[in-house]
C-alpha positions in Angstrom: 0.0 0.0 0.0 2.7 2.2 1.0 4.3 1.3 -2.6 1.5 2.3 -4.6 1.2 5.8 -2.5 4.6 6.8 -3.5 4.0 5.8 -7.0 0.7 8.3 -6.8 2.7 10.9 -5.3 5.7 10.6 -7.9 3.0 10.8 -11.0 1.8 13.9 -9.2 4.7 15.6 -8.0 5.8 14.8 -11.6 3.1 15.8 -13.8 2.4 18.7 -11.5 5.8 19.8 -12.0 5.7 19.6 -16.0 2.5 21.0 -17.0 2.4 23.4 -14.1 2.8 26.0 -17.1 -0.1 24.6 -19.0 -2.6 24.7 -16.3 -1.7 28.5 -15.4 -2.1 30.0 -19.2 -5.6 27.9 -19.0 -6.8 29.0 -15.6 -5.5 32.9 -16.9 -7.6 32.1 -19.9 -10.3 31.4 -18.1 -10.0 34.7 -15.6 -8.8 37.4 -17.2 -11.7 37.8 -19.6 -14.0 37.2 -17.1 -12.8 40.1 -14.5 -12.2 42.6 -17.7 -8.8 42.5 -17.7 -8.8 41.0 -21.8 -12.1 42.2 -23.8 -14.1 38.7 -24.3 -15.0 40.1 -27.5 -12.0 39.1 -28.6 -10.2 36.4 -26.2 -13.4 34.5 -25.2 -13.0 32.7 -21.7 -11.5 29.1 -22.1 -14.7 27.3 -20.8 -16.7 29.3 -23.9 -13.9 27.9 -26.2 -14.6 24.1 -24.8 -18.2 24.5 -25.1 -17.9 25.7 -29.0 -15.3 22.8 -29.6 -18.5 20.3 -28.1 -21.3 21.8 -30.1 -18.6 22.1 -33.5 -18.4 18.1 -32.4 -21.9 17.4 -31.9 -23.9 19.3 -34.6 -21.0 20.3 -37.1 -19.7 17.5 -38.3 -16.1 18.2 -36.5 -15.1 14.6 -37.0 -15.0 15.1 -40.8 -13.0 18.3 -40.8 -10.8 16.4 -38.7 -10.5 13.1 -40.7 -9.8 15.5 -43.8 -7.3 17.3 -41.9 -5.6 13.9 -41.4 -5.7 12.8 -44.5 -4.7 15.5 -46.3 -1.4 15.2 -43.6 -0.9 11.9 -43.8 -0.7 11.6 -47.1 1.4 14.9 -47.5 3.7 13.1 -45.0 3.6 9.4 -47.3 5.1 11.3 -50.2 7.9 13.2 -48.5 9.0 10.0 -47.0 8.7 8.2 -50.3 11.1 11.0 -51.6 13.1 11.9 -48.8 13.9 8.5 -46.9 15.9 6.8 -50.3 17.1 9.9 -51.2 18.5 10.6 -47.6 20.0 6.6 -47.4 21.7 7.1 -50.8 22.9 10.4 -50.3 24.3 9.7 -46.5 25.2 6.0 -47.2 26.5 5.6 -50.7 27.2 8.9 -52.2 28.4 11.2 -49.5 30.8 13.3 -52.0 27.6 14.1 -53.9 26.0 15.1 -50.7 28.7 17.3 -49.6 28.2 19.1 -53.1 24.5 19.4 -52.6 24.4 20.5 -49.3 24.1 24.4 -50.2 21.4 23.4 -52.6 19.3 22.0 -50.2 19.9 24.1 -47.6 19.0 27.2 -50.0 15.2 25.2 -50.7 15.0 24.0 -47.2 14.8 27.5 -46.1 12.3 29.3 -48.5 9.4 30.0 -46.9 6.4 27.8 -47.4 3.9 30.8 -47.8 5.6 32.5 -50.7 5.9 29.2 -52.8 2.0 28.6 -52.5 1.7 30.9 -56.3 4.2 28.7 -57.5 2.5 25.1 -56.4 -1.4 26.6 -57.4 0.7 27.6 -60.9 1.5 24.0 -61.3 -1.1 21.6 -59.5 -3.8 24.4 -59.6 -6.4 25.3 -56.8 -6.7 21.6 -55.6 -6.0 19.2 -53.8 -2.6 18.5 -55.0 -1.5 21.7 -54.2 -2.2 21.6 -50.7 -0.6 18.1 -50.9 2.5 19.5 -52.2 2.8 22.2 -50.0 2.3 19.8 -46.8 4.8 17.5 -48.6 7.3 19.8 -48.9 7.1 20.9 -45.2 8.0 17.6 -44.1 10.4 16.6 -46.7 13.3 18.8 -45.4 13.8 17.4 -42.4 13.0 13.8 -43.1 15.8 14.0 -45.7 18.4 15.7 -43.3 17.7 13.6 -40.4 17.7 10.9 -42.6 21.5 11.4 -44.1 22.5 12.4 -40.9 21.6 9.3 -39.5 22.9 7.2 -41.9 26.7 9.2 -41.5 26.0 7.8 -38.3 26.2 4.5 -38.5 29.0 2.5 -36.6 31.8 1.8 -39.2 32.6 -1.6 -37.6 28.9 -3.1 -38.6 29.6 -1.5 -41.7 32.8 -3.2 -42.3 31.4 -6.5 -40.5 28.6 -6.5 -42.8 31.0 -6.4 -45.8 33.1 -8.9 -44.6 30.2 -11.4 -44.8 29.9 -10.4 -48.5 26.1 -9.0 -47.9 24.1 -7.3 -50.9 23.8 -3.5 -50.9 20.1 -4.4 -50.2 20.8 -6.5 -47.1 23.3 -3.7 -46.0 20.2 -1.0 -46.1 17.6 -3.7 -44.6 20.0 -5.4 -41.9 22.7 -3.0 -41.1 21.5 0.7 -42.4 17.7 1.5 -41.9 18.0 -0.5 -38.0 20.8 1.7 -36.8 19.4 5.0 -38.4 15.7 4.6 -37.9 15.8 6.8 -34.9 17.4 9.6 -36.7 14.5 8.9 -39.8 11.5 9.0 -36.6 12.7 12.3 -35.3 12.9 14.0 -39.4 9.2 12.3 -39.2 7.9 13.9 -35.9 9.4 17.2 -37.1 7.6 17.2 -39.8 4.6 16.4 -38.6 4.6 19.2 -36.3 5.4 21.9 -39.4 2.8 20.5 -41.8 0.7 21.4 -39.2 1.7 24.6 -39.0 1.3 24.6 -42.7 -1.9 23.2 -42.5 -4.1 26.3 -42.4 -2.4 28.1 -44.9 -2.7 24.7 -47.3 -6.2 24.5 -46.2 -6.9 28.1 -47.6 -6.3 27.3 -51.1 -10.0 26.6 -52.3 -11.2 24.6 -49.6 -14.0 23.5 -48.6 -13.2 21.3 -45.4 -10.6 20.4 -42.9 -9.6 21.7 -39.6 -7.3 25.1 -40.8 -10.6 26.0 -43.3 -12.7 25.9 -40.3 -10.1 28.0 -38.6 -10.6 30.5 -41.7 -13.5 30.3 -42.4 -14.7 31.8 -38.4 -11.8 33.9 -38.7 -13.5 35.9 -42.2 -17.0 35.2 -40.3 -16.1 36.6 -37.1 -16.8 33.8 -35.3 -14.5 34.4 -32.5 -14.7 31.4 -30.2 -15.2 28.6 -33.1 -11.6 30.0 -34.6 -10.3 29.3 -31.1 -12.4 26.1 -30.7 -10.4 25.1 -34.1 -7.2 26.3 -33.3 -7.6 24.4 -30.3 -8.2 20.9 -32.1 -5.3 21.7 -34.6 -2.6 22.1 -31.7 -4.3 18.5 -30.3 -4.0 17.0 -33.4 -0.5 17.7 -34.1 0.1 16.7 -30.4 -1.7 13.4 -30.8 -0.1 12.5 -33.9 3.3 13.5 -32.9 3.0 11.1 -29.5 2.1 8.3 -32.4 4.7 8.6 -34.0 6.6 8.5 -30.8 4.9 5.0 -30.2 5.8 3.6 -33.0 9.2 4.3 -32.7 9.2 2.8 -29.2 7.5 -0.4 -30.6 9.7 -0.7 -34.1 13.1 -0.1 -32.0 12.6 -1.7 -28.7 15.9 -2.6 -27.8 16.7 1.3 -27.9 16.5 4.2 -25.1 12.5 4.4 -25.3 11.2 8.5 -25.7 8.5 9.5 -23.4 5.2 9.4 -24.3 4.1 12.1 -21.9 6.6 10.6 -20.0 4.7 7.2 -19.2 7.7 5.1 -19.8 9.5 6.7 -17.3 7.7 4.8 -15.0 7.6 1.7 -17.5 11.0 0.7 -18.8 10.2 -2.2 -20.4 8.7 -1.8 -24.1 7.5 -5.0 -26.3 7.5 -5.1 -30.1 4.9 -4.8 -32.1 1.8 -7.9 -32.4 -0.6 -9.0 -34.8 -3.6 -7.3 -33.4 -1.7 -3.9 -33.0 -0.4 -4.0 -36.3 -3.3 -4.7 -37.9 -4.7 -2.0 -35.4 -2.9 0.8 -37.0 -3.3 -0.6 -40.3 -6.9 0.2 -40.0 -7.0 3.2 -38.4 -4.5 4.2 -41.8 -6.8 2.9 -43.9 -9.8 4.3 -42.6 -8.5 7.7 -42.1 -7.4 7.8 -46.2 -10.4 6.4 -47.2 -12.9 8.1 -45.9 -10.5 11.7 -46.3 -10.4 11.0 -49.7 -13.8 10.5 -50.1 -15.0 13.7 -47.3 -12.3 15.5 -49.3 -13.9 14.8 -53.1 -17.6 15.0 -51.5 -16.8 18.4 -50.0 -15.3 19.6 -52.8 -17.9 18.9 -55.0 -20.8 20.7 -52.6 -18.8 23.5 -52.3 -18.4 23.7 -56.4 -21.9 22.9 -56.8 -23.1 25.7 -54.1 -20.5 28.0 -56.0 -23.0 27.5 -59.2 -26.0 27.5 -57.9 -25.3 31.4 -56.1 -23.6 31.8 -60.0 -27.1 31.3 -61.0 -29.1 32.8 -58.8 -26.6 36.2 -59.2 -27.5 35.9 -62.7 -31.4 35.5 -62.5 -31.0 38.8 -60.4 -29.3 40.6 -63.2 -32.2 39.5 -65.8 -34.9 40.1 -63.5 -33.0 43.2 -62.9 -32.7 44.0 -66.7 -36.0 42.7 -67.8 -37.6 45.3 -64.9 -35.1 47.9 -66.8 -36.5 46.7 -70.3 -40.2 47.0 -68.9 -40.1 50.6 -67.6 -37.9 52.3 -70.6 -40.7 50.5 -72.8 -43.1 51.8 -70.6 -41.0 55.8 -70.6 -41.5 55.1 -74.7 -44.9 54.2 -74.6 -46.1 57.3 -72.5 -44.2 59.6 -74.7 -46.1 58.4 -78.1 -49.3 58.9 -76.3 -48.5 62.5 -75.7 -47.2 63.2 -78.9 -50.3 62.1 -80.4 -52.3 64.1 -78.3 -50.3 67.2 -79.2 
C-alpha cells in the first residue's frame, strides 16, 4: 500500500511539475476575460472555447473536418518519405561526396518560406487538392531527408565493415545494417515534420477549400466567429500533439531494444517496451486505412458541394441581373410608350 502511494505521489509531484505552465495559461484564460482585464470580445473565456469545440463536435460534423485534416497530412507526409527517406540513405550511405556538393542546394530550398511558394504550387497543381498536398509534402520533406543522411553518416563503421566482410548485398546492407541503426534519426525527421505540416496546415487549407480543420479555422476567422476560430485552433494544436505522441509510439514499438522517448513521459515509470503484435499492427493498419479512405472520399464530396453551391449562387446572381434588366426593359418601354401617347395628343 505504501508502494502504490509513493508511485501516486511521484506521478503527481511529476506531472504537476511539468504542465504546471499549461494549467496556469488555462486558468488565466479562463480569468482574465471574465474580471475585464482581456475584452471577451475578442479572447473568449476558455470554458466558452470548450463548449464551441462540443457543439462544432456534436452538430457540425467536427469529425470530418478532422478526418480530412488527417488525411490531407498523412498523405502529405507518405510522399515526403517516399522522396526523402531513399534519397537521404543514398545520399548519406552511398554517395556522401555528392552530398557534400548538394548540401548548399538544399539548404537554400529547405529554407524558403512555405507561404511565398504557394503561387508557384497553385501555378503547377492548380487550386486543388494536389496543391495543398504538395505544400504539406514539402514541409515535411526537409527534415526527413536531413535527419535521414544524418543518421545514416552515423552508422558505426565496424557493422559497416562486418557486414562487408560477410559479403552481404547492398540491399541486405540498407535492410540489416542501415535502416536499424538510423531509424531513430528517420522518426525524429518524421515527428518534425509532422509538427510543421501542421503549422502549414491552415495556410494549405486556404487554397480553395471547402473542409478540414485550418478552413474551419478560416472560415470563423473571415466570419467573425470568434470562439469557433479558437475552438479550431484548439483541435489543430491537439492533433499535431496526438499524432506526434504516435509517431513516438511507434518508434518505441519498431526499435525496442533502444533508449525508449517519453510518451508524456509514461515510460519513465515503465521501462520495459515490447515489439509490435498482430492485433496492433493490424490496429494501425486500420485506423491508416480508414482515415485515407474516408478523407479522400469527405475531401472529393466536399469539394464537390462547395463547387456545386459555387454554381448555384452563380445562378441565382445571374437570375438577379435578368430580373434586374427585364424590370429595366419594362419601364424604358413603358417611358417610350407614354411619350407616343402625348405626342399624339399634341
Amino acid at each position: 500500500m505504501q508502494k502504490e502511494i509513493d508511485i501516486g505521489y511521484k506521478y503527481f509531484e511529476y506531472y504537476g511539475l511539468k504542465y504546471c505552465g499549461v494549467i496556469l495559461i488555462l486558468v488565466l484564460w479562463q480569468v482574465l476575460p471574465e474580471i475585464g482585464v482581456l475584452d471577451p470580445q475578442f479572447v473568449p473565456p476558455f470554458s466558452k472555447v470548450l463548449g464551441q469545440l462540443y457543439e462544432l463536435w456534436i452538430n457540425n460534423g467536427l469529425l470530418i473536418h478532422i478526418i480530412v485534416s488527417l488525411w490531407r497530412v498523412i498523405i502529405g507526409l507518405l510522399i515526403a518519405i517516399v522522396i526523402a527517406v531513399p534519397l537521404g540513405f543514398l545520399l548519406g550511405g552511398w554517395f556522401t561526396y555528392i552530398a557534400d556538393i548538394l548540401d548548399p542546394l538544399f539548404r537554400i530550398l529547405s529554407q524558403v518560406n512555405p507561404f511565398s511558394l504557394m503561387p508557384i504550387f497553385i501555378l503547377f497543381f492548380g487550386i486543388g487538392e494536389a496543391a495543398k498536398l504538395s505544400v504539406v509534402a514539402w514541409v515535411c520533406m526537409w527534415p526527413l531527408l536531413y535527419n535521414t543522411i544524418s543518421g545514416a553518416r552515423r552508422v558505426d563503421p565496424v557493422l559497416i565493415k562486418t557486414a562487408l566482410s560477410m559479403n552481404v548485398s547492398k540491399f541486405q546492407m540498407l535492410k540489416k545494417v542501415m535502416i536499424p541503426a538510423a531509424g531513430s534519426a528517420v522518426f525524429l525527421g518524421l515527428r518534425v515534420g509532422v509538427e510543421m505540416s501542421f503549422f502549414m496546415l491552415i495556410a494549405a487549407e486556404m487554397i480553395g477549400a471547402t473542409a478540414g480543420v485550418g478552413w474551419l479555422f478560416h472560415n470563423s476567422a473571415m466570419n467573425n466567429q470568434i470562439p469557433r476560430m479558437y475552438a479550431a485552433g484548439v483541435c489543430i494544436i491537439i492533433l499535431g500533439i496526438a499524432l506526434n505522441r504516435f509517431l513516438i509510439y511507434i518508434q518505441n514499438k519498431l526499435f525496442s531494444w533502444k533508449e525508449s522517448s517519453h510518451i508524456f513521459s509514461f515510460t519513465k515509470w515503465k521501462k520495459t517496451i515490447t515489439k509490435f503484435n498482430g492485433i496492433q499492427v493490424t490496429g494501425i493498419a486500420v485506423f491508416m486505412a480508414v482515415v485515407i479512405g474516408v478523407g479522400s472520399y469527405m475531401a472529393h464530396v466536399s469539394k464537390i458541394a462547395g463547387t456545386d453551391s459555387g454554381v448555384h449562387m452563380y445562378h441565382m446572381h445571374m437570375n438577379e441581373n435578368k430580373d434586374v434588366n427585364v424590370k429595366y426593359d419594362k419601364g424604358e418601354n413603358q417611358h417610350k410608350d407614354m411619350k407616343m401617347d402625348k405626342d399624339m395628343n399634341k
